[in-house]
C-alpha positions as CSV (number, residue, x, y, z in Angstrom):
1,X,0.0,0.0,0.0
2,X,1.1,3.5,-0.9
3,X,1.6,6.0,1.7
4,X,1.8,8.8,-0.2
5,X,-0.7,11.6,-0.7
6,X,-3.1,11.6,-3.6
7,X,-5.5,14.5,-4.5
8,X,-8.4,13.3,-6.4
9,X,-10.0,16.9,-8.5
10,X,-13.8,16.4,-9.9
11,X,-15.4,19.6,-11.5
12,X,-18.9,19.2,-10.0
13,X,-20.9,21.3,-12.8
14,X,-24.2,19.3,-12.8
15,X,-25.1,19.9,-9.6
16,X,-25.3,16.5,-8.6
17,X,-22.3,14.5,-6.6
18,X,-23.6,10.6,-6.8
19,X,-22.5,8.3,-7.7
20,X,-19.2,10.0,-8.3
21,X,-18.0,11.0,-4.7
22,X,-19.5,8.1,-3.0
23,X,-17.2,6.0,-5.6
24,X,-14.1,7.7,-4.4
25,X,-14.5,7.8,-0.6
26,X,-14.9,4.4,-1.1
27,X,-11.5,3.8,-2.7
28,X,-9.6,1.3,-0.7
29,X,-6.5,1.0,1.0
30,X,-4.9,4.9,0.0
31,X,-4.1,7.8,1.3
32,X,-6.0,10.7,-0.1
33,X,-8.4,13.9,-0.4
34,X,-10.9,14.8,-2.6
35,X,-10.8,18.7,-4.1
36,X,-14.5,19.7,-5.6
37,X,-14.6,22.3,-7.7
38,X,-17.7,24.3,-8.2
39,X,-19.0,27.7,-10.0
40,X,-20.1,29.4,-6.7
41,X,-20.8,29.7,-3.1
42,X,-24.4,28.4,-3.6
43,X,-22.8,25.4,-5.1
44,X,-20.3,24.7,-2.7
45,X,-23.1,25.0,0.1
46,X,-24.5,21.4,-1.4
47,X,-21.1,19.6,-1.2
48,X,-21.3,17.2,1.5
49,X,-19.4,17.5,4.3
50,X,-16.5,14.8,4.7
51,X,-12.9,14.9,5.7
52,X,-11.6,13.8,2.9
53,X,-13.1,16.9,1.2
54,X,-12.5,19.9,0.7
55,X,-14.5,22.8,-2.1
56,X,-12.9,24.9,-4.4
57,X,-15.7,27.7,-6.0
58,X,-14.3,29.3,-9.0
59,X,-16.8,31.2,-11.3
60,X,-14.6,30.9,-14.2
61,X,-15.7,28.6,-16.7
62,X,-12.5,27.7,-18.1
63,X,-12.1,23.5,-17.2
64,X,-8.0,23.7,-17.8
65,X,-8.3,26.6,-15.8
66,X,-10.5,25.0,-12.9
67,X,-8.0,22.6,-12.9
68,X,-4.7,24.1,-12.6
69,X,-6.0,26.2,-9.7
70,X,-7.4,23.0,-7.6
71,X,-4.3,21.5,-8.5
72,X,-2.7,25.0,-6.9
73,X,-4.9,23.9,-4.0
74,X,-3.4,19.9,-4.3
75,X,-1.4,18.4,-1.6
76,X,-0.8,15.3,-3.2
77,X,2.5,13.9,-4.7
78,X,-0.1,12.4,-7.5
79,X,-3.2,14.1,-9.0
80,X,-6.1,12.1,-10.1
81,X,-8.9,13.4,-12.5
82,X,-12.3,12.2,-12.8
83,X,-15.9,13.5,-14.5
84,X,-18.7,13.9,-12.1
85,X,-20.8,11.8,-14.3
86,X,-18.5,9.1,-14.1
87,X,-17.6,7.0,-11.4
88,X,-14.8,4.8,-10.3
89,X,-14.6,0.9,-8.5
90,X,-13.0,0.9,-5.0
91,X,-9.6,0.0,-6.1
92,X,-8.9,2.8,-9.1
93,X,-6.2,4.5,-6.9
94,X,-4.6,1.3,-6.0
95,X,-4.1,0.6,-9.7
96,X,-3.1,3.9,-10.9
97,X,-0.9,4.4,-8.5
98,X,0.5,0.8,-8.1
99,X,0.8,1.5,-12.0
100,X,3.0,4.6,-11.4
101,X,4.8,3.8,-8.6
102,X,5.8,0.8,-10.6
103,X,7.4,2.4,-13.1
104,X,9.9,5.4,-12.1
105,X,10.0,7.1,-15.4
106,X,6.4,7.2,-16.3
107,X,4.0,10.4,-15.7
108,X,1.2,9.1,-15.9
109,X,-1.2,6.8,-16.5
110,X,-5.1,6.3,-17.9
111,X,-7.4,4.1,-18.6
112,X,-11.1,3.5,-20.2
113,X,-14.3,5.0,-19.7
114,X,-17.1,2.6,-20.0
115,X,-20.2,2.9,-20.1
116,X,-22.4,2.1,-16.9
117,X,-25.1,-0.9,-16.6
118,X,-28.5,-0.2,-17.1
119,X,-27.6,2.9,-19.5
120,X,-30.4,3.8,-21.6
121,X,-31.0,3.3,-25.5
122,X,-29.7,6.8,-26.4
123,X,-27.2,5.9,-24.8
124,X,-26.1,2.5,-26.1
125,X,-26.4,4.5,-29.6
126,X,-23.7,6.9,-28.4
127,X,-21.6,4.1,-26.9
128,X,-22.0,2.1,-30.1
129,X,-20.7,5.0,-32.7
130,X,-17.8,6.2,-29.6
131,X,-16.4,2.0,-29.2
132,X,-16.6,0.5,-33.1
133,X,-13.3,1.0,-34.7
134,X,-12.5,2.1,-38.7
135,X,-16.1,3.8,-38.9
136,X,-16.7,5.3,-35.4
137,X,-14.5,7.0,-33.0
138,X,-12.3,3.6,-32.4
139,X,-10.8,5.0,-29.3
140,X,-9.1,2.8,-27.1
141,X,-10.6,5.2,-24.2
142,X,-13.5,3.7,-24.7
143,X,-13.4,0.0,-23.8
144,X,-11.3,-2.1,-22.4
145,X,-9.6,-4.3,-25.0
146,X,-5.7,-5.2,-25.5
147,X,-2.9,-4.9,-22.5
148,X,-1.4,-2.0,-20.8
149,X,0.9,-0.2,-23.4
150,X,2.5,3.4,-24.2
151,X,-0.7,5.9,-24.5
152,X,-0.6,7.8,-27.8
153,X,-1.9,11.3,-27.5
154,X,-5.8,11.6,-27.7
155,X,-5.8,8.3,-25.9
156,X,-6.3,9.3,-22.4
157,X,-9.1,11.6,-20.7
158,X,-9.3,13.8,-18.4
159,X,-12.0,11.4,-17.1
160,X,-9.4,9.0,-16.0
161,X,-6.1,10.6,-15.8
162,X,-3.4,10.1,-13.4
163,X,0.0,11.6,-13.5
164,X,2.9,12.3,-11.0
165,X,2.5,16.1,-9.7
166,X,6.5,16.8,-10.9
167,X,5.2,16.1,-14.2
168,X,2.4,18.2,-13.9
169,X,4.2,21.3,-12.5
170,X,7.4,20.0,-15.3
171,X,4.4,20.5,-18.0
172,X,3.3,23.8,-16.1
173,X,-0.5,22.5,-15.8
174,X,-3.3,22.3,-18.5
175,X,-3.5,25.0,-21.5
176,X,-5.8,27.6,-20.9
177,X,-6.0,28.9,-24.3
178,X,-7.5,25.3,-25.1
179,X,-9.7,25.0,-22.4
180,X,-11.8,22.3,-23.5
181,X,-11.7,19.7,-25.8
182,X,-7.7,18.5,-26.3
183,X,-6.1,20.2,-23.2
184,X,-5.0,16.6,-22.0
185,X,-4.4,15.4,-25.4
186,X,-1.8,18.5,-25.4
187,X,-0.4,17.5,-22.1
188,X,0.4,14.1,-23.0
189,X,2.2,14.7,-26.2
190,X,4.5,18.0,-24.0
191,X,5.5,15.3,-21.3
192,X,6.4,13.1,-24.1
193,X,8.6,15.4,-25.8
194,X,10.4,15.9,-21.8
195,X,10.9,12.3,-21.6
196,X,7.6,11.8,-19.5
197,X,5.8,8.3,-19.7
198,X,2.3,8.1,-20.3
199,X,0.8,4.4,-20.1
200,X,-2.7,3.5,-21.3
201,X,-4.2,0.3,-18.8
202,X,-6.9,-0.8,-19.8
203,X,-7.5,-2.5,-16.5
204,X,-7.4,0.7,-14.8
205,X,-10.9,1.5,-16.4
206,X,-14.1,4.3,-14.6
207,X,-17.8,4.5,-15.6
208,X,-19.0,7.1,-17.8
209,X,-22.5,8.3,-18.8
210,X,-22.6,8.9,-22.3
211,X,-24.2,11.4,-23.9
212,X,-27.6,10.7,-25.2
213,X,-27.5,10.5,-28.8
214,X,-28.6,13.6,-30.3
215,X,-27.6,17.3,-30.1
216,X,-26.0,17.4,-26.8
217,X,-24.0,14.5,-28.1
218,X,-23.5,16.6,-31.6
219,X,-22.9,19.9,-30.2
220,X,-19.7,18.2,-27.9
221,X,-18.4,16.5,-31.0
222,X,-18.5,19.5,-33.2
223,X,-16.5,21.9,-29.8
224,X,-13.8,18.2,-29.8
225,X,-13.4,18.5,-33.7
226,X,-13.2,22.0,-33.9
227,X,-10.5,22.3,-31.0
228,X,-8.6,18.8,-33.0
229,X,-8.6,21.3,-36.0
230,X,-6.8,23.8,-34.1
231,X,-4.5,20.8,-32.3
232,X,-3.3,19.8,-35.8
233,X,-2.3,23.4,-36.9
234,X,-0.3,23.5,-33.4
235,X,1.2,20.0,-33.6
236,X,0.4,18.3,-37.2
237,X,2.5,15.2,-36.1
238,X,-0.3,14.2,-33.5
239,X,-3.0,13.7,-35.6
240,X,-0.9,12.7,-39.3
241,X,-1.2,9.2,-38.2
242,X,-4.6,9.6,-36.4
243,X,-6.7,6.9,-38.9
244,X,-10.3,8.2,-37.5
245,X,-9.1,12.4,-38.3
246,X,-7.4,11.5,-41.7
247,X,-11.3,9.5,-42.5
248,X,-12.5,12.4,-41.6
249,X,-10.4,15.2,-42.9
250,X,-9.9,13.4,-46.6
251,X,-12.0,10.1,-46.7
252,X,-15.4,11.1,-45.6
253,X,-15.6,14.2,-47.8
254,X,-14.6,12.3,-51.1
255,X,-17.4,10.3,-50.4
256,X,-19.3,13.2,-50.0
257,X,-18.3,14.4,-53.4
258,X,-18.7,10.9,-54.9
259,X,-22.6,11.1,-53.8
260,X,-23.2,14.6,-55.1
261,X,-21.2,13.7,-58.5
262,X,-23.6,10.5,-58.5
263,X,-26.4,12.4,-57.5
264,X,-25.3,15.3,-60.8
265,X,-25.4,12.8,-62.8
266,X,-28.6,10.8,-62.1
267,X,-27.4,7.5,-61.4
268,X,-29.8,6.0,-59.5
269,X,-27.8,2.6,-59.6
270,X,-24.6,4.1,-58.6
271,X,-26.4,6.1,-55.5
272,X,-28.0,2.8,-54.2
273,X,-24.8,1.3,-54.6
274,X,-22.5,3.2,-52.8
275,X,-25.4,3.7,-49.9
276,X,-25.5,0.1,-49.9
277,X,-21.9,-0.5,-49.3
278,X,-22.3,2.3,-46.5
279,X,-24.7,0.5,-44.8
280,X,-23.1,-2.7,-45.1
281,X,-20.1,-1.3,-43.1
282,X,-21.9,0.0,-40.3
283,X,-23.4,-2.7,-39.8
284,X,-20.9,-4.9,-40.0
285,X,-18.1,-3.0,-38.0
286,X,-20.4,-2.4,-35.1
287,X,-21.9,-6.1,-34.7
288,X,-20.1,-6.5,-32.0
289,X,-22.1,-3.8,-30.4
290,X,-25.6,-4.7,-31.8
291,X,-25.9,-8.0,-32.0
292,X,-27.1,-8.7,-28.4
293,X,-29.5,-5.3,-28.9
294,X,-31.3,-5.5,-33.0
295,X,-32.7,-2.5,-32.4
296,X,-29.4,-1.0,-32.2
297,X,-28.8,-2.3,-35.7
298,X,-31.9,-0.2,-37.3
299,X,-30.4,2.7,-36.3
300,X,-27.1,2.1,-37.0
301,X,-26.0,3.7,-40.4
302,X,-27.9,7.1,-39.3
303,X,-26.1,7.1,-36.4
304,X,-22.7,6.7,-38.0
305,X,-24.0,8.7,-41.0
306,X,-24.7,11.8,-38.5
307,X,-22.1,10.9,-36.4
308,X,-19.5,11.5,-39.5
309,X,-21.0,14.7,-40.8
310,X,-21.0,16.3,-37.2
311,X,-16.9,15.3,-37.4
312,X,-16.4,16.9,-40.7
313,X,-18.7,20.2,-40.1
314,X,-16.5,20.4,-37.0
315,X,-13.1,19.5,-38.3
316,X,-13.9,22.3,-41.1
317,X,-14.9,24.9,-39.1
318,X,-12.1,24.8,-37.0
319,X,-9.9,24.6,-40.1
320,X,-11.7,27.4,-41.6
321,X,-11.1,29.6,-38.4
322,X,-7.8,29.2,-38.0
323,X,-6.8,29.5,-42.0
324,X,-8.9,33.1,-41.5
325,X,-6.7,33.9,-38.1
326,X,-3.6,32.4,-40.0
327,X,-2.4,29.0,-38.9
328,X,1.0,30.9,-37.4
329,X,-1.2,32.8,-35.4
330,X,-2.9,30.2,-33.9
331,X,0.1,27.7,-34.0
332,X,1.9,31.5,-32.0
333,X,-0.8,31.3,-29.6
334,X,-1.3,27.5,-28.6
335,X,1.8,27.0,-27.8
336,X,2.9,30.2,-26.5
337,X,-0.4,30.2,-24.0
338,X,1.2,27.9,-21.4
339,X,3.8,30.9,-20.4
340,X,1.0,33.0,-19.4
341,X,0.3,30.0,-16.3
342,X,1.7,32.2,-13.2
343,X,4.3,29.5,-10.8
344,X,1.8,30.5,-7.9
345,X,-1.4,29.2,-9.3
346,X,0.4,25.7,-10.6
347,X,3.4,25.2,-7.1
């Protein structure tokens, strides 16, 4: 058992705590507190009152900026980050930090998300289009298959992210100018470059709602794809090899064009072919998820179908943005952004 400190930081945003604090006070067998952040004093007045806890109110919206301050607040010699609509088995800090403290020179560590029991059917649908690889989002973040191997960038979430806090003070924090949507994709690839360690274990896996498929579940993807846009004018060597953002960037609008060209030229058999061979990929990429749930199946090719378009509309948008701002402007201020983290609000 590990004696050292570890400071567990949830932004509590939805104004509801369970299950996720239950699930960490119950964590067995380590040393630790638990720093809530919320927006305001009102907020912090519904935070149940345990030792282990302590509230942070900060009105500022920012997440990487929520999180550098609690972790300003942090005692701990590790920092562990978690969503407050996920929630994690008793012996998550035992792993993680059995993980780190196994290996000298990693740090940090992360693991899956999966999604709960008893999740409903909008639900399933998101978890279905997030977990089925070459046509969905693929992630390994997602479930828990393979062994415990370096993490690529992208690969970890803030929803289960652990890392040593000299690597997180070495890093200087999250980037602010980010804010949401890549911040620890970002952090990841900078500890990298310093020689820092980041594992994926896919046995050191948290529950996560998923979004319920539909515009809260679009609107979040077209934010992720419009801050991966910006990501890839900072740091093009994170996402060159990235399969899913190359589909999306090159693959899914020449099919696009292929269906409008088809469409030009009235070929009804062309049209129904290439739709055809669509559906026959959705359906048979994600059998895995489906085939225990039909009714999954039905909706299947609409979900992927919308599911690709919000990706692209994103993708573009941010690529339009930052080719009007001028890609060494944004490039300039991504990576210049980090200075502007004062040594008092990250020591």
């Amino acid at each position: 058992m590990s004696g050292a400190l570890i400071s567990v930081i949830v932004i509590f945003d939805r104004g509801r705590f369970e299950p996720c604090l239950t699930s960490l006070l119950a964590q067995e067998g380590m040393n630790f507190e638990i720093i809530a952040v919320v927006p305001d004093e009102t907020a912090a007045l519904g935070v149940p009152r345990h030792g282990r806890v302590q509230t942070l109110s900060i009105s500022d919206r920012n997440p990487a900026r929520r999180r550098n301050l609690a972790a300003a607040r942090a005692r701990g010699q590790y920092l562990a980050f978690i969503d407050d609509d996920a929630f994690a088995p008793p012996d998550w800090l035992r792993k993680g930090v059995g993980r780190l403290e196994g290996g000298p020179g990693l740090a940090g560590v992360g693991g899956p998300n999966l999604i709960p029991e008893g999740a409903g059917f909008s639900e399933r649908v998101t978890d279905m289009v997030l977990t089925t690889r070459l046509i969905g989002a693929g992630s390994r973040a997602y479930s828990k298959r393979g062994t415990a191997a370096p993490a690529k960038p992208g690969e970890v979430h803030l929803v289960n992210f652990l890392v040593r806090r000299e690597w997180f003070e070495r890093v200087r924090g999250f980037n602010e100018e980010i804010g949401y949507g890549g911040e620890d994709t970002e952090f990841v690839l900078l500890a990298a470059k310093q020689g820092g360690r980041f594992v994926f274990d896919p046995e050191l896996w948290v529950f996560h709602r998923r979004r319920r498929f539909g515009w809260s579940y679009f609107g979040q993807r077209f934010k992720l794809r419009a801050q991966s846009a910006r990501l890839f004018i900072a740091y093009p060597s994170v996402y060159i090899t990235n399969a899913g953002f190359l589909f999306a960037l090159i693959g899914f609008p020449l099919l696009a064009a292929l269906a409008i060209a088809l469409f030009v030229l009235k070929s009804a058999a062309g049209i129904a072919a290439l739709a055809g061979l669509y559906v026959a990929a959705c359906l048979a990429l994600s059998w895995r998820r489906w085939r225990r749930r039909p009714l999954l199946a039905l909706i299947a090719p609409w979900a992927f179908f919308a599911h690709h378009a919000v990706n692209l509309a994103g993708l573009w948008w941010g690529l339009a943005g930052a080719l009007v701002s001028g890609p060494w402007r944004v490039r300039r201020k991504l990576r210049s952004s980090r200075s502007s983290l004062r040594d008092s609000e990250i020591d």
